[in-house]
Phi, psi and omega in degrees: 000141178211157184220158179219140186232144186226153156064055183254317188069075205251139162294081152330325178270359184269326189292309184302313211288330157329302180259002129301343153277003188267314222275295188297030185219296178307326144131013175294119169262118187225158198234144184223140178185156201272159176223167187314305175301350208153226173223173181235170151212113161280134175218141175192162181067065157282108150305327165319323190220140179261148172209142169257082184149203171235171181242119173264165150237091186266176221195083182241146137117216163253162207295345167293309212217074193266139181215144177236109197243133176231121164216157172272072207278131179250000000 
């Protein structure tokens, strides 16, 4: 799933750091980390939530023109 927001003048890194505490409130060991475009979050082992995998999350583009891409990798 991926989704795109323009003309927001959005902190990609106060945004990544948003959804690593979402992850990490769930009880998800999740790794934050910079990729050439932007940022990732990798998340996995929630005793709260069964995943047969991990959940990547990227975090592309500029603070205008942005994107959030979720996928479920096993």
């Amino acid at each position: 799933m991926e989704k795109r927001w323009t003309d927001k003048n959005t902190d990609l890194a106060t945004l990544t750091d948003r959804i690593g505490d979402f992850f990490k409130e769930r009880d998800f060991e999740a790794i934050k980390g910079e990729i050439p475009s932007g940022y990732s979050i990798l998340a996995e082992n929630s005793p709260k939530f069964r995943l047969d995998g991990y959940v990547s999350v990227a975090i592309e583009g500029k603070p205008d023109d942005l994107s959030v891409k979720l996928e479920l990798t096993k």
